[in-house]
C-alpha positions in Angstrom: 56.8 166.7 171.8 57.0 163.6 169.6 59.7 161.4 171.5 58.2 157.2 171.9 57.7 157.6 175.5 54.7 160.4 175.4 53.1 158.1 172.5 54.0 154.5 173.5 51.5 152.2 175.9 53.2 151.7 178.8 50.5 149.4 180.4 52.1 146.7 178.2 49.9 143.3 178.3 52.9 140.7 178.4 52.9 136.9 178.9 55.9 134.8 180.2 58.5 132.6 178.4 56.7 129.5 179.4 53.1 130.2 178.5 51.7 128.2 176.3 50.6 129.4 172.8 47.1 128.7 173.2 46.7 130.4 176.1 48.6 133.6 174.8 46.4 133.4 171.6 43.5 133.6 174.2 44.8 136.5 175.7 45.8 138.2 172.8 42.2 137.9 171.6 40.3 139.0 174.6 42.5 142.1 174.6 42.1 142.8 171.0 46.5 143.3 170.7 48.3 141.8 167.7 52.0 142.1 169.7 52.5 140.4 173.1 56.1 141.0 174.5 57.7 138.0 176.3 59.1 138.9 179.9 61.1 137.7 182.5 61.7 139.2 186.0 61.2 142.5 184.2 63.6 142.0 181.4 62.4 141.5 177.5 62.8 138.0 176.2 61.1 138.4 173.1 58.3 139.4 171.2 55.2 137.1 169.9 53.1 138.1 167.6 49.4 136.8 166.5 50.9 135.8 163.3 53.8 134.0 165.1 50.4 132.1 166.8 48.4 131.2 164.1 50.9 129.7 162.0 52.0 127.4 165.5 48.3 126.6 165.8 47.7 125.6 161.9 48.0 121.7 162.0 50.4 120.0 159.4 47.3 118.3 156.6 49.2 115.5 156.6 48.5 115.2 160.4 46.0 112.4 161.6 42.8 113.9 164.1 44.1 112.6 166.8 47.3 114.8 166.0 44.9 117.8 165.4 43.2 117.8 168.8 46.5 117.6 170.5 48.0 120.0 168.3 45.4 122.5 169.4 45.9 122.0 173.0 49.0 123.7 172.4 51.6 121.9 174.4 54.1 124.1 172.9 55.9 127.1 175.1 55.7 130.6 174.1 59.5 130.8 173.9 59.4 127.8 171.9 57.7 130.4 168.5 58.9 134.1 169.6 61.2 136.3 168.1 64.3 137.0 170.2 66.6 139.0 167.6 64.3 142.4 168.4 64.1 145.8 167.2 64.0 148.2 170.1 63.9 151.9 170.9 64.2 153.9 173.8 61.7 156.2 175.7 63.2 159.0 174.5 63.5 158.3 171.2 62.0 160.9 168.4 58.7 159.1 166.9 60.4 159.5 163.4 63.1 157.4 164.2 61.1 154.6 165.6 58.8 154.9 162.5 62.1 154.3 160.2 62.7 151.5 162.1 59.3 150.1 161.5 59.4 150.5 158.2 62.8 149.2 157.2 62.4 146.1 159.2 58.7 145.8 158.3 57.4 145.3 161.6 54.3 146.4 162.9 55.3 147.4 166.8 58.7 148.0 168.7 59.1 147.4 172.4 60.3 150.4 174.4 63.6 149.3 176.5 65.2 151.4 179.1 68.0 150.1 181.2 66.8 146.5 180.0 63.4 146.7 181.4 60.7 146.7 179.2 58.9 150.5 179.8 56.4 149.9 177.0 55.5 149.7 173.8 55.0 151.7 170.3 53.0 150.2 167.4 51.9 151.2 163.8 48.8 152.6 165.2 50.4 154.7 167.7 52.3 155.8 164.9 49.3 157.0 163.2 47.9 159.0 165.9 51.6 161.1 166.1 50.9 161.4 162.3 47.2 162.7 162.7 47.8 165.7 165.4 50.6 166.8 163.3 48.3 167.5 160.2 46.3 169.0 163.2 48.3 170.9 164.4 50.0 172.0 160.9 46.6 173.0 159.9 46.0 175.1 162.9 49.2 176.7 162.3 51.4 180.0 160.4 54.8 179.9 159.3 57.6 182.0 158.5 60.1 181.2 156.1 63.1 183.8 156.7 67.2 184.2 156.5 69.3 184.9 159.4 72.4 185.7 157.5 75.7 185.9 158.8 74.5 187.7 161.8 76.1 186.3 164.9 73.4 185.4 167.6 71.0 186.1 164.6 68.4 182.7 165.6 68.6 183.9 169.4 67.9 187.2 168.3 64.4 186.4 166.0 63.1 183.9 169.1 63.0 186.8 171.1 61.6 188.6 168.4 58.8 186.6 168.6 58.8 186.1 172.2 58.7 190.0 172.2 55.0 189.4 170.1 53.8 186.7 171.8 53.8 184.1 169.2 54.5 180.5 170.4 57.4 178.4 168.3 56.2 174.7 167.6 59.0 174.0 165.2 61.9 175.6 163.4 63.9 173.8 160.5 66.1 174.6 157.8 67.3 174.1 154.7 69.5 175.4 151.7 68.9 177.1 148.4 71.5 177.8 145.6 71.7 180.9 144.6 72.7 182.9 141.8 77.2 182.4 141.4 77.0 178.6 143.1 76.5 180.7 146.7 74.2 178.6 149.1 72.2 180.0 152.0 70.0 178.7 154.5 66.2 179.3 154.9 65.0 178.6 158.3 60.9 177.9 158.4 59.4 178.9 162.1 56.2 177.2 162.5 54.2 179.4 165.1 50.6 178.6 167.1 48.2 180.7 164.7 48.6 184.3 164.5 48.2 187.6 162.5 52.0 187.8 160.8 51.6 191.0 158.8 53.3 192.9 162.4 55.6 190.2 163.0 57.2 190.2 159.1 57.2 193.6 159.8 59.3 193.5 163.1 61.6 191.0 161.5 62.4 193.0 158.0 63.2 196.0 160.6 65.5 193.9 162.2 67.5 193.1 158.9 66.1 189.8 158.7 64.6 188.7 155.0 61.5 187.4 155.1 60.8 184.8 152.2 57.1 184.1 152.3 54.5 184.1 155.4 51.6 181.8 155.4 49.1 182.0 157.4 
């Protein structure tokens, strides 16, 4: 559900390697877009962003008006500014590991690559709207906090448990505890579309299954 290429725009506005930076700075305005990928034939070149432009279009103050005006025409090529060493992902990449990327590299988009071509792109604001339906959706939600044991085929077993009661898995994860003697164990938490869970903990604990908590 949260891979880049449900998420990312893949009606990416690009501009080519010999564009010149006003003109880019233009576009970038009219279309209200703060990252404008740099393509060639199909293939990413590099990525420009409006910061990358404004700096190229502050004039040195030691420059003389006449320098200014033609500073401003901006003479200068698109691929003269952009950034070539890039941070990618592909389509069907999980949102969280895009979002790492973004963060550790501080950058506020990464173009979507696949096979070379550029197939779109994910920014911080796309990130934001993964980040809002999943408080949705978590709020909208129950889970079940149970463990399996030792019991071979014992996951299998509990999703047709609650296949059998009609309750629709949106997640399942897991972690340890430490018990009692050093002995760890896991606890696996089954997120489930909202539903009453006193039958289903029920069903479960008559299956030898311990149920830790439910929360509706």
């Amino acid at each position: 559900m949260f891979v880049v290429e449900k998420w990312m725009t893949s009606d990416v506005v690009t501009v080519r390697p010999e564009e010149k930076i006003i003109d880019a700075f233009e576009l970038m305005q009219t279309r209200g877009i703060r990252h404008l990928p740099v393509v060639e034939d199909g293939e990413l070149r590099g990525l420009v962003t409006d910061r990358d432009i404004r700096l190229a279009l502050i004039p040195s103050p030691l420059s003389t008006p006449e320098d200014r005006v033609y500073h401003l025409g901006a003479l200068t090529r698109v691929d003269e500014i952009m950034t070539t060493d890039l941070i990618t992902v592909d389509p069907s990449s999980t949102i969280e590991a895009a979002a790492k990327l973004m963060a550790k590299y501080k950058i506020g988009a990464v173009p979507v690559v696949a096979q070379g071509k550029l197939v779109g792109i994910l920014t911080a604001g796309d990130i934001m709207c993964v980040f809002i339906e999943m408080l949705e959706t978590l709020q909208s939600s129950s889970r079940i906090d149970l463990v399996l044991g030792d019991k071979p085929g014992a996951l299998d077993e509990v999703y047709g448990l609650l296949q059998g009661s009609h309750a629709k898995v949106i997640s399942i994860s897991m972690s340890t505890e430490e018990a009692a003697g050093a002995s760890i164990y896991s606890i696996y938490s089954i997120r489930l579309e909202r539903i009453p869970l006193e039958p289903l903990v029920k069903k479960l604990e008559k299956s030898g299954y311990r149920v830790i908590q439910a929360l509706e």
